[in-house]
C-alpha positions as CSV (number, residue, x, y, z in Angstrom):
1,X,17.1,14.0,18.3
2,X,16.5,11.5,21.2
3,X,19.6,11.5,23.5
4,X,20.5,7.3,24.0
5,X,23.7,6.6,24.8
6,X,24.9,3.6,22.5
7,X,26.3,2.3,25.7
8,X,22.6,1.5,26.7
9,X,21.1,-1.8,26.6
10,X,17.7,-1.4,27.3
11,X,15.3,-2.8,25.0
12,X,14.2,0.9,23.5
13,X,18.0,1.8,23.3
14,X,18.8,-1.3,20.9
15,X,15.7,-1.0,18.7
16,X,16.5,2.9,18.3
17,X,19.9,2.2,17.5
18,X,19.3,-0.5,15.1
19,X,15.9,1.0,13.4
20,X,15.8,2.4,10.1
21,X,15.7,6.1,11.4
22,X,15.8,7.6,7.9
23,X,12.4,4.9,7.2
24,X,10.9,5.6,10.7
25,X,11.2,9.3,9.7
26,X,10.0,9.6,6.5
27,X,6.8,7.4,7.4
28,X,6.2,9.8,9.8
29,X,6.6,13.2,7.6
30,X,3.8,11.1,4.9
31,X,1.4,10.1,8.9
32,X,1.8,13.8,8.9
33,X,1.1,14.9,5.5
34,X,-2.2,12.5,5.1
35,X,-3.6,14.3,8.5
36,X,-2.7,18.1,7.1
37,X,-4.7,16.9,3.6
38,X,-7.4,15.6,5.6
39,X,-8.2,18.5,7.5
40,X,-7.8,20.3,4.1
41,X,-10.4,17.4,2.2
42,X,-12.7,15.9,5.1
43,X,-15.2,19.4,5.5
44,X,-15.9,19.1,2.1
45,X,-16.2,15.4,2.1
46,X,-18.7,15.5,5.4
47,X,-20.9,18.6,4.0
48,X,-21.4,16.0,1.0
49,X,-22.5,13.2,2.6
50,X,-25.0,15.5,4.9
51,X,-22.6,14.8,7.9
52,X,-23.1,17.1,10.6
53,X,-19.7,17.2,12.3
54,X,-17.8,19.1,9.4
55,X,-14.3,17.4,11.2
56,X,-15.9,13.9,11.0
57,X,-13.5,12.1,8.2
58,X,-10.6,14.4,10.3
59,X,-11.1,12.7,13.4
60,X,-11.8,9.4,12.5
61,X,-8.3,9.6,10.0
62,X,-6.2,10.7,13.2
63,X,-7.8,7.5,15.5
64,X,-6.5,5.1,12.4
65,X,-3.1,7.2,11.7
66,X,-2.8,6.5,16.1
67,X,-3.4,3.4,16.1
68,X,-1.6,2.1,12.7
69,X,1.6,4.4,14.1
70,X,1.3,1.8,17.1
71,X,1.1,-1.2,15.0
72,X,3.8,-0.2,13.2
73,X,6.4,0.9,15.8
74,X,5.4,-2.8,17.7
75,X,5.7,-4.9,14.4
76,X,9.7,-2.8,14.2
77,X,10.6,-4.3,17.5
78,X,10.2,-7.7,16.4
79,X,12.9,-10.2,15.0
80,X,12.6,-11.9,11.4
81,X,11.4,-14.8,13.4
82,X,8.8,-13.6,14.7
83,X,7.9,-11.4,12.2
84,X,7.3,-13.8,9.9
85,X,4.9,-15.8,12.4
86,X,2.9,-12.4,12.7
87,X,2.5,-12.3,8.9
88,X,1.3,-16.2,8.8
89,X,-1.1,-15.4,11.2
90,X,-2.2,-12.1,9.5
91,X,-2.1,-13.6,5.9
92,X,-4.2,-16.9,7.3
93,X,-7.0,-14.5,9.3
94,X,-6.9,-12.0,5.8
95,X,-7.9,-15.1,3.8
96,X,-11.1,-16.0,5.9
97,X,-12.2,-12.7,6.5
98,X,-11.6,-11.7,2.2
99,X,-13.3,-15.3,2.1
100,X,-16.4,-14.1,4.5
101,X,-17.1,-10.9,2.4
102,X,-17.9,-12.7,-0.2
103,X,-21.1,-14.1,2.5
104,X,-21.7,-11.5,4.2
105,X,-19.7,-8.5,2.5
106,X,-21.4,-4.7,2.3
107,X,-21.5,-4.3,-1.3
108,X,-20.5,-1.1,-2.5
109,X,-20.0,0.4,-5.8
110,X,-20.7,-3.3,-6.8
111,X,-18.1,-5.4,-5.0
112,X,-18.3,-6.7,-1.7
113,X,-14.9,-6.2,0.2
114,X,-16.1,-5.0,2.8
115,X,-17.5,-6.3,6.2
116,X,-19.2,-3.9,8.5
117,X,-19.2,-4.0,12.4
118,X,-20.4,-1.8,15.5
119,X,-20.0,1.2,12.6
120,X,-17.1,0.4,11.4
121,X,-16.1,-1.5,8.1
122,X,-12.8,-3.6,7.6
123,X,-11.4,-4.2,3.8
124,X,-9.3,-7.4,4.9
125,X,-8.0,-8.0,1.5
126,X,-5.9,-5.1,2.2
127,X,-4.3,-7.1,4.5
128,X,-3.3,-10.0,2.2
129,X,-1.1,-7.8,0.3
130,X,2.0,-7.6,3.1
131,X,1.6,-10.9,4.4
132,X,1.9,-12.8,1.3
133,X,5.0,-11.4,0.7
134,X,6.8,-12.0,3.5
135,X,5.7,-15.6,3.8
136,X,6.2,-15.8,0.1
137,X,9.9,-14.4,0.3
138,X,10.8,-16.8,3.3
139,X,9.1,-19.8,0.8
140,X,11.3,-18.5,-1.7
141,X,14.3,-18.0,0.7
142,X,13.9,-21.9,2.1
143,X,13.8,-22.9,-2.1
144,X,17.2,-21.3,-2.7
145,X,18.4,-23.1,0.4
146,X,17.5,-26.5,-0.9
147,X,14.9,-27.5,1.2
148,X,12.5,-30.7,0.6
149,X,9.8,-29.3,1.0
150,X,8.4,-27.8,-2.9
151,X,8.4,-24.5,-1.0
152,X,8.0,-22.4,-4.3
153,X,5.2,-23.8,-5.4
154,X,3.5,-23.8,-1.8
155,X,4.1,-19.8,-2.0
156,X,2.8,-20.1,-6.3
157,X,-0.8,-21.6,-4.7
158,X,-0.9,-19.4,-1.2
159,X,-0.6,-16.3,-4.7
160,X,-3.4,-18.1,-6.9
161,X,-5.8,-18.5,-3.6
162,X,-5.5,-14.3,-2.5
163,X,-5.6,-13.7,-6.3
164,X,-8.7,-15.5,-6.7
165,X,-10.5,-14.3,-3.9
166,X,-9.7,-10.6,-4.6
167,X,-11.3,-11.8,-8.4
168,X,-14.2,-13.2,-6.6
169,X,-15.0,-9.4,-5.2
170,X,-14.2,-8.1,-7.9
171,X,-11.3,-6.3,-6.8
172,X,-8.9,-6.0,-10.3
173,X,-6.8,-3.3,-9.2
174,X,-5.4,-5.1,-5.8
175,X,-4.6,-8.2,-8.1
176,X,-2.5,-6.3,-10.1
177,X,-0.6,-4.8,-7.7
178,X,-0.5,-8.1,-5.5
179,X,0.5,-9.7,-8.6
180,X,3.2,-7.1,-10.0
181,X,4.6,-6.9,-6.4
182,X,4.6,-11.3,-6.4
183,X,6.6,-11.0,-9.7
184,X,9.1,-9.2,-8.6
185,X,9.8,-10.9,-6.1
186,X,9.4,-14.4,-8.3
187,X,12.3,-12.3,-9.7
188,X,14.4,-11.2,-7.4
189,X,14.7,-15.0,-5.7
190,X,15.9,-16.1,-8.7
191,X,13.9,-18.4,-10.0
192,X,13.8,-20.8,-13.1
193,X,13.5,-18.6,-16.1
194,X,11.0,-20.7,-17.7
195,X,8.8,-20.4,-14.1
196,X,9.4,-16.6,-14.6
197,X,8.7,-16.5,-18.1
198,X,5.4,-18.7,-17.6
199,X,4.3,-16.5,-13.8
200,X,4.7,-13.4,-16.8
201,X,2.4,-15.1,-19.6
202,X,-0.4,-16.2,-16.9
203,X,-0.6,-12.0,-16.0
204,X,-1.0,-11.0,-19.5
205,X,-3.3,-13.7,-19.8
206,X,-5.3,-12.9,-17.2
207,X,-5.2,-8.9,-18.2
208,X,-6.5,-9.8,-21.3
209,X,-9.1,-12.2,-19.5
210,X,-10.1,-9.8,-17.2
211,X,-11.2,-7.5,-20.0
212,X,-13.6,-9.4,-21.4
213,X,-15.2,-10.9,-18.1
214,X,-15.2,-7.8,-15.6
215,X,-17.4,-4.5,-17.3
216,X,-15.8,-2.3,-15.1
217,X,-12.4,-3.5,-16.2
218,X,-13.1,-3.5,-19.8
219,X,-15.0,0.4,-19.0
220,X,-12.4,2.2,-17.3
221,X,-9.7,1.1,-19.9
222,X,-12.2,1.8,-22.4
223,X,-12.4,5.7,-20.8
224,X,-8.7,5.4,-20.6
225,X,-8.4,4.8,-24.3
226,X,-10.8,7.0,-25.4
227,X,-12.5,9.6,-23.0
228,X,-15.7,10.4,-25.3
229,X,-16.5,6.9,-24.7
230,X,-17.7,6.9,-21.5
231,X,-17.9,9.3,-17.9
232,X,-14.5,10.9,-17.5
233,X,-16.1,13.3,-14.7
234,X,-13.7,12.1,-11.9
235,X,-10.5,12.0,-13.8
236,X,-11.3,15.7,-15.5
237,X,-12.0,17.5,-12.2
238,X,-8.8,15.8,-10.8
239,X,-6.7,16.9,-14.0
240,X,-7.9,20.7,-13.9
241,X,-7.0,20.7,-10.2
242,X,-3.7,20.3,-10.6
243,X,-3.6,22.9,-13.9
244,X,-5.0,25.4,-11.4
245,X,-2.7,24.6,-8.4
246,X,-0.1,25.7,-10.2
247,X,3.5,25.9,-8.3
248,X,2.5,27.0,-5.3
249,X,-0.8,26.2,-4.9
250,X,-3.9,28.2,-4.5
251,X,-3.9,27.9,-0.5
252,X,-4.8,25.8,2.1
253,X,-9.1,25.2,2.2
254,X,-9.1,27.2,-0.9
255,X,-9.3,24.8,-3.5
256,X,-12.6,23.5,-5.2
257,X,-12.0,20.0,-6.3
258,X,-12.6,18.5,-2.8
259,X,-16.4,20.0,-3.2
260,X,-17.0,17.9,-6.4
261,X,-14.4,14.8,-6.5
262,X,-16.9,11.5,-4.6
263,X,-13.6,10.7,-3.5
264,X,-11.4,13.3,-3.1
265,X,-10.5,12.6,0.5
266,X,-9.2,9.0,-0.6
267,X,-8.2,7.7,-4.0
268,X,-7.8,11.5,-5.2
269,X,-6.4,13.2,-2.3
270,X,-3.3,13.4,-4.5
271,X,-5.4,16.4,-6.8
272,X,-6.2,18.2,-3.4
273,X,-2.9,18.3,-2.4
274,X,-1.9,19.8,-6.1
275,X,-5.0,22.5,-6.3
276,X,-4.1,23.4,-2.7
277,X,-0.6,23.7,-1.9
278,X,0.6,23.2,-5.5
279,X,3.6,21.7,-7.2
280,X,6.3,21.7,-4.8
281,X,3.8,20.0,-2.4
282,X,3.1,16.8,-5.2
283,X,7.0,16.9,-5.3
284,X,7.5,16.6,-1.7
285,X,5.2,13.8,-1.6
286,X,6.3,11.9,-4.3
287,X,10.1,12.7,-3.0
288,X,9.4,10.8,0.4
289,X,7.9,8.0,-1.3
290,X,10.8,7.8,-3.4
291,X,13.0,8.4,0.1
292,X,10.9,4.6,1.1
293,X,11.8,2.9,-2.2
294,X,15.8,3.9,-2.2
295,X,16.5,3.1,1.7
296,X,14.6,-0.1,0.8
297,X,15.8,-1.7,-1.7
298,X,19.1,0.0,-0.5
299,X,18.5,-1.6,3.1
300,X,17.6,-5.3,1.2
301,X,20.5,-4.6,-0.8
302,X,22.9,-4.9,2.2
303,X,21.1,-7.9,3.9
304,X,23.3,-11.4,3.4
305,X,20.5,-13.5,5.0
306,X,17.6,-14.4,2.0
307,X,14.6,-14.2,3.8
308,X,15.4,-11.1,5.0
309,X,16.6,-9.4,1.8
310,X,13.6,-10.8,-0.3
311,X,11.0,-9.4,2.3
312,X,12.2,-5.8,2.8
313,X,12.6,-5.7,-0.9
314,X,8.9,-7.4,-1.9
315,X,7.3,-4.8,1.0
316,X,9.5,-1.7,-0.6
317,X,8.1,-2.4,-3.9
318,X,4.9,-3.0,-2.7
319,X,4.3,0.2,-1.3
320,X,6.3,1.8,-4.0
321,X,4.0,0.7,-6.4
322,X,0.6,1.6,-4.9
323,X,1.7,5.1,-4.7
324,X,3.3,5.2,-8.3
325,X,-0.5,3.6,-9.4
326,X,-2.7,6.4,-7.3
327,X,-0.6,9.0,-8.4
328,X,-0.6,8.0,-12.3
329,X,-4.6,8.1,-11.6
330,X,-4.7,11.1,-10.6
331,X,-2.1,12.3,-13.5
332,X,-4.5,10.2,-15.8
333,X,-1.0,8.0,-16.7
334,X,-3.5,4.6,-16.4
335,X,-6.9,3.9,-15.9
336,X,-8.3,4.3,-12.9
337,X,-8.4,1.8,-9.9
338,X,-9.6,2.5,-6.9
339,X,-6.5,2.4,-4.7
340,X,-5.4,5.0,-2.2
341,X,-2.3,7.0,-1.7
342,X,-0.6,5.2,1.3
343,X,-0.7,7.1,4.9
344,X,-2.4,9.7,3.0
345,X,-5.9,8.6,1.7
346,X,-8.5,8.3,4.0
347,X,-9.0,5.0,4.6
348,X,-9.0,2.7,8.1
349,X,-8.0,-0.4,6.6
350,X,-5.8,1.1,4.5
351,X,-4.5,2.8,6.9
352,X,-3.7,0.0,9.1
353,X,-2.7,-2.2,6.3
354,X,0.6,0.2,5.2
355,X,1.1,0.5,9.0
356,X,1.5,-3.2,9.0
357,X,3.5,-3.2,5.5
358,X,5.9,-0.4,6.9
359,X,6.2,-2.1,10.0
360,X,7.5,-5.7,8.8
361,X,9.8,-3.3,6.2
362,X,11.3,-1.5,9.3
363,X,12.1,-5.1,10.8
364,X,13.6,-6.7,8.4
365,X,15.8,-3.8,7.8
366,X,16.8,-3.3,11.4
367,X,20.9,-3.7,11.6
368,X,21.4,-6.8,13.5
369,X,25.2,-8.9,13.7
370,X,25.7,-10.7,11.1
371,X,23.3,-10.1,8.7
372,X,24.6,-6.9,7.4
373,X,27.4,-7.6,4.4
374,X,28.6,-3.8,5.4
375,X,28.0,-0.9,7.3
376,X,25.8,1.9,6.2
């Protein structure tokens, strides 16, 4: 425990006694976790690729983990003023650089979301996701306030732009969760029921859509739905990994899946972590990330100012759910796609992406006069 007397009023001493520490702590144990399952995942990983450096993946994992644990401790310090003015500026730059990939975009695996510089690649639409909900809960905030401006429907078209150009990729399994994560929040600001009823057709609509234009949308449900139909490989390997890690696990660097899974050290790090170190471990994991979605909607809960409350509870959901969707994956609960496990994955963008998402959670939840209905 860091000794600070609450009589201090340096600028440290108020942010550390008005942080989130149960947030700031449990981001940390999950900073930690993801750097313990890559050393366990990122040998196997290099020795596939024909990497020499057998601690490659490791290394470059614990530069992003750095750097996004800086990003995110800085964005914490910051008042709902100006950490709204960070995500405008975040969301805006995210929308020409998703909008550029679609130009000059690496493809891989047949969608360009990439873009690739001095050897290193950037997925911006993973930056999208936490700054359209915080501008779009302060849009939503100013509509309950009666402002003149159509604010809801400015926030309805800054959704249908990111949705579109995350369509353009293709990149199906972002839009849902950017536009799950949006309805909620369409939700929780209580809007029109009709507006919520029609925001809920257009998804299913657009599932349905989606289906029948993208292949690998319609393929993956299809392997969902019936296995025999189509490769299962990645899904099956990840499934008897967990059968064989049992409750304890079979040990650290013992386990086999990470030699086989493509992607073992990012969307299925979650198998890994079951082969290896077994039940208790998945429950730890899955414990902490429910730790982020209770002191966050708790923490939202408690706020009396709108934009506030609608922000810390759009960014709790939004990580909520990303971990909920990897994890079914890996439990083969939904079809597969192509998301990581947040802090835990490998992943730079990613990476840097939660870091920014935690970040803007921690400071909209920081306890500031006035804004709290009660003490915690």
């Amino acid at each position: 425990m860091i000794a600070i007397s609450r009589t201090d009023r340096s600028a440290f001493a108020e942010w550390w006694w008005s942080v989130d520490r149960v947030l700031l702590g449990t981001f940390g144990l999950l900073i930690a976790i993801g750097f313990l399952l890559s050393l366990a995942a990122s040998p196997a990983a290099a020795d596939r690729l024909s990497i020499t450096d057998p601690f490659h993946f490791l290394y470059r994992h614990g530069f992003y983990a750095g750097i996004g644990a800086a990003v995110m401790l800085a964005l914490s310090s910051l008042d709902p003023r100006g950490a709204r003015r960070v995500a405008a500026l975040i969301l805006l730059g995210a929308m020409a650089l998703t909008a550029a990939t679609l130009v000059m975009g690496v493809e891989v695996k047949g969608a360009t979301r990439w873009l690739r510089f001095a050897g290193f690649s950037l997925q911006p639409s993973e930056f999208l996701k936490p700054a359209l909900i915080v501008i779009a809960g302060w849009l939503f905030a100013e509509q309950r306030r009666g402002t003149a401006a159509p604010a809801a429907i400015i926030a309805f078209v800054l959704y249908l732009a990111c949705v579109t150009l995350l369509l353009l990729q293709p990149d199906f399994g972002q839009t849902v969760l950017l536009t799950t994560a949006f309805g909620a929040l369409f939700f929780l600001a209580g809007m029109p029921w009709i507006w919520t009823a029609a925001l809920g057709a257009m998804a299913l609509m657009g599932s349905a859509a989606a289906y029948f234009v993208f292949p690998h949308v319609a393929s993956r449900v299809d392997r969902f739905l019936n296995p025999e139909s189509g490769d299962t490989y990645q899904i099956d390997r990840a499934l008897e990994a967990v059968g064989r890690g049992g409750l304890f696990g079979r040990g650290p660097g013992e386990g086999e899946v990470k030699h086989f899974l493509p992607d073992a050290h990012t969307d299925f790090i979650f198998a890994v972590a079951a082969e290896e170190f077994g039940l208790l471990a998945c429950l730890l994991i899955t414990g902490l990330f429910g730790v982020v979605i209770w002191r966050g909607l708790r923490s939202a809960l408690r706020l009396n100012e709108p934009f506030m409350q609608l922000a810390a509870a759009g960014l709790t959901l939004l990580l909520g759910l990303q971990a909920f969707i990897n994890i079914a994956v890996n439990l083969h609960l939904v079809p597969p796609k192509g998301m990581t496990l947040p802090f835990i994955s490998y992943g730079g963008s990613s990476m840097l992406a939660t870091s920014v998402t935690a970040g803007l959670l921690l400071a909209m939840t920081r306890r500031r006069p006035g804004v709290y209905e009660r003490s915690s």
